[in-house]
C-alpha positions as CSV (number, residue, x, y, z in Angstrom):
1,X,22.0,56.9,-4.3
2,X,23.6,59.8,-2.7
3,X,27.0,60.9,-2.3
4,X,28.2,59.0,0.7
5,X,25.4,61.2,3.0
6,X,23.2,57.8,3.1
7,X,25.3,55.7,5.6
8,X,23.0,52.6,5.3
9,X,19.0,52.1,4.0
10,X,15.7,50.5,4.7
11,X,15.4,47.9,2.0
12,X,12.1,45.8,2.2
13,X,13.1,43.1,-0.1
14,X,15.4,42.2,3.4
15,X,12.5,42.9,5.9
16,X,13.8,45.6,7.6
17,X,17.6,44.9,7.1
18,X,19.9,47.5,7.2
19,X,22.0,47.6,3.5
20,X,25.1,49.3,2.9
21,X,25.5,52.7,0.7
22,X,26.1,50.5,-1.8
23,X,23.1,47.9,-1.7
24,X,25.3,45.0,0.2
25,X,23.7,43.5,3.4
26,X,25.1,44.8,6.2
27,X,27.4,42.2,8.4
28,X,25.4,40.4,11.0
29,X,22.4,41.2,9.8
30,X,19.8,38.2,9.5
31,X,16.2,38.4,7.6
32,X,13.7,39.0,10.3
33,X,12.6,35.0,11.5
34,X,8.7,34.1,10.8
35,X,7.0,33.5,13.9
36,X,6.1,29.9,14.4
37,X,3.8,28.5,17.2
38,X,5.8,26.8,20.5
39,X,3.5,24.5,21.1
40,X,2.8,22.4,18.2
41,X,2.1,18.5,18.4
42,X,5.2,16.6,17.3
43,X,5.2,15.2,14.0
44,X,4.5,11.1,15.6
45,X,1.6,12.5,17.6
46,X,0.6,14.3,14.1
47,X,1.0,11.6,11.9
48,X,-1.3,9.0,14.7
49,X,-3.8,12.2,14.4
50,X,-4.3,12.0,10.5
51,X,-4.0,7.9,10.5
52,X,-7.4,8.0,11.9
53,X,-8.9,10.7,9.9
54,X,-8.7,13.6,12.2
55,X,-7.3,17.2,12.8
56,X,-3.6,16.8,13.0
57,X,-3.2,19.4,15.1
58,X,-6.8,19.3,17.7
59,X,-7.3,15.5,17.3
60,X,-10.8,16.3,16.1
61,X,-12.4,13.4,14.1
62,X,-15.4,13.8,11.6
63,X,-13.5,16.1,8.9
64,X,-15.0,14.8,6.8
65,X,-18.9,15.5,5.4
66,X,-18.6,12.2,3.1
67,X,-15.8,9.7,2.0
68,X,-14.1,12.2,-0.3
69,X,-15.4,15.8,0.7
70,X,-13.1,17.3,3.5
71,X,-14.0,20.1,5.3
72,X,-12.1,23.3,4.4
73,X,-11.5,24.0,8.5
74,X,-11.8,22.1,11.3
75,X,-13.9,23.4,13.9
76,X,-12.6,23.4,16.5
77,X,-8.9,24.3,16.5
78,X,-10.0,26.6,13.1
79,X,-7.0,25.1,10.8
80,X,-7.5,25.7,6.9
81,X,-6.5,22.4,5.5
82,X,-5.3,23.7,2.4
83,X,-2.4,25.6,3.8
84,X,-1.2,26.7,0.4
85,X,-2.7,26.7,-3.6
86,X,-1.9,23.5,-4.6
87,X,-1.6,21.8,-1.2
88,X,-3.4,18.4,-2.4
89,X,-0.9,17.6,-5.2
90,X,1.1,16.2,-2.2
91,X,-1.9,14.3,-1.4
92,X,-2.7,12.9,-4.9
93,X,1.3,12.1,-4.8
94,X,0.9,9.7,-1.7
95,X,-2.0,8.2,-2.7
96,X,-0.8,7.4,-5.6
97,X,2.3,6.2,-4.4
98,X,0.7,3.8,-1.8
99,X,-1.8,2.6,-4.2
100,X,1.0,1.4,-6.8
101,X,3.2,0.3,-3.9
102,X,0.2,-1.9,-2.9
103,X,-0.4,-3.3,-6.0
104,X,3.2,-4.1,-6.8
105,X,2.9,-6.5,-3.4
106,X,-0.3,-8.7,-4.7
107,X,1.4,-8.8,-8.4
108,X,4.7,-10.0,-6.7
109,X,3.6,-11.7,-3.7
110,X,0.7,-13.6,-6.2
111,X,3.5,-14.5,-9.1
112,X,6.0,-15.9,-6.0
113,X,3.1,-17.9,-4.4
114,X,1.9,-19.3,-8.2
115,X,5.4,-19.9,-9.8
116,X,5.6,-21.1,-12.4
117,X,2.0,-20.8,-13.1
118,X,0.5,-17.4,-13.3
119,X,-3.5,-18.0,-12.9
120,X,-6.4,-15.4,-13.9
121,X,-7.2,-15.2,-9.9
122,X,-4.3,-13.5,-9.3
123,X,-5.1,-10.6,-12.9
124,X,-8.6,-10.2,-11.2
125,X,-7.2,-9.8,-7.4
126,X,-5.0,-7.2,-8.2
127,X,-7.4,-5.4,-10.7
128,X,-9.5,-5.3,-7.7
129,X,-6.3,-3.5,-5.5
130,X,-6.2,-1.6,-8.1
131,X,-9.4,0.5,-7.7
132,X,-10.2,-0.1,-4.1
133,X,-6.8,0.9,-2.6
134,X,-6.8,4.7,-4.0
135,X,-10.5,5.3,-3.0
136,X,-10.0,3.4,0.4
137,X,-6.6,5.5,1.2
138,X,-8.2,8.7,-0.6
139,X,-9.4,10.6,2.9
140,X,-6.2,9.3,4.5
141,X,-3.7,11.0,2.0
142,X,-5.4,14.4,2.6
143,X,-4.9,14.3,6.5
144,X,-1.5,12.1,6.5
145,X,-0.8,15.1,3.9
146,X,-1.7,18.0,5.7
147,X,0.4,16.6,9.5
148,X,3.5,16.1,7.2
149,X,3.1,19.5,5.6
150,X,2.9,20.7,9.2
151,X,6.0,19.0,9.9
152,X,7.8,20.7,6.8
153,X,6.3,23.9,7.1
154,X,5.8,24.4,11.6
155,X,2.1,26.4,11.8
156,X,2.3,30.2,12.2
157,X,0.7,31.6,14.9
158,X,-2.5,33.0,13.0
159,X,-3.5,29.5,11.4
160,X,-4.6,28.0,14.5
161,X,-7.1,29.5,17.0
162,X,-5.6,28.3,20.1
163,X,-8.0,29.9,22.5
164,X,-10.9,27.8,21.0
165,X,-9.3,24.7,21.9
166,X,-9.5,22.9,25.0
167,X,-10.1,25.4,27.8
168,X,-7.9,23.4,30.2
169,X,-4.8,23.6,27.9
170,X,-3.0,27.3,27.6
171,X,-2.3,28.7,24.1
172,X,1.2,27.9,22.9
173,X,3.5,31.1,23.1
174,X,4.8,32.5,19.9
175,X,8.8,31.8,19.4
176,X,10.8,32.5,16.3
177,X,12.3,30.3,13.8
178,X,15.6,31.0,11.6
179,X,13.7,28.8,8.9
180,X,12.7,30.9,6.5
């Protein structure tokens, strides 16, 4: 650095922040806020969206080609479902969670209703939670996934193409959020 002639200095790590001579922020300086879309669904409007299969921020239905294959973006509102690398392991997590949440309510509604006996019908019922529950809940996960990833992380104002959506409806301005 200089001799006290460099008063403060673009530093990009901050964005833009000015830093003092001597590589402190400056006081009262923020990072620069992302820019998040205004008009995004709410997160119980989101979450009703993906219950049913569909685009948790257009409503569209039919993501999906067949049971288990998702279209990488929906067409109308132009959302890339995989926000992120690695997106789905939040998927995988729910369904996974709902699935053994399931199954723990036959095993334990099936031994209360049999006590003190513990017959084969239940063993086979549950086997047969078991593997229909994650394969039944599979498609779900993805969009229930994808509304509360929303939620967590609000859209940015490229991820959507707003003018494609309903003519009727005005695109959402841009505002800033402090989350970054």
């Amino acid at each position: 650095m200089d001799s006290g002639a460099n008063h403060g200095r673009f530093d990009a790590k901050w964005r833009g922040v000015v830093t003092a001579p001597d590589g402190r922020r400056a006081l009262n300086q923020r990072k620069q806020p992302k820019k998040t879309v205004a008009g995004q669904p709410g997160f119980m409007t989101m979450m009703g969206r993906a219950l049913t299969k569909g685009c948790p921020v257009c409503a569209k239905r039919q993501q999906f080609s067949r049971w288990m294959t998702m279209d990488e973006d929906c067409e109308r509102c132009g959302l890339h479902f995989e926000r992120i690398e690695g997106h789905w392991i939040g998927a995988i997590g729910m369904n996974t969670i709902v699935s053994f949440g399931i199954l723990a309510l036959f095993m334990i509604g099936g031994w209360v209703l049999t006590f003190p006996d513990f017959p084969l019908s239940v063993l086979i019922v549950s086997v047969v939670v078991s593997i229909l529950v994650p394969v039944v809940f599979y498609p779900f996960s993805k969009t229930t996934w994808t509304a509360i990833d929303i939620a967590m992380r609000p859209l940015e104002a490229h991820e959507v193409n707003w003018a494609a959506l309903d003519s009727s409806k005005n695109p959402p301005s841009e505002s800033t959020s402090n989350d970054v």
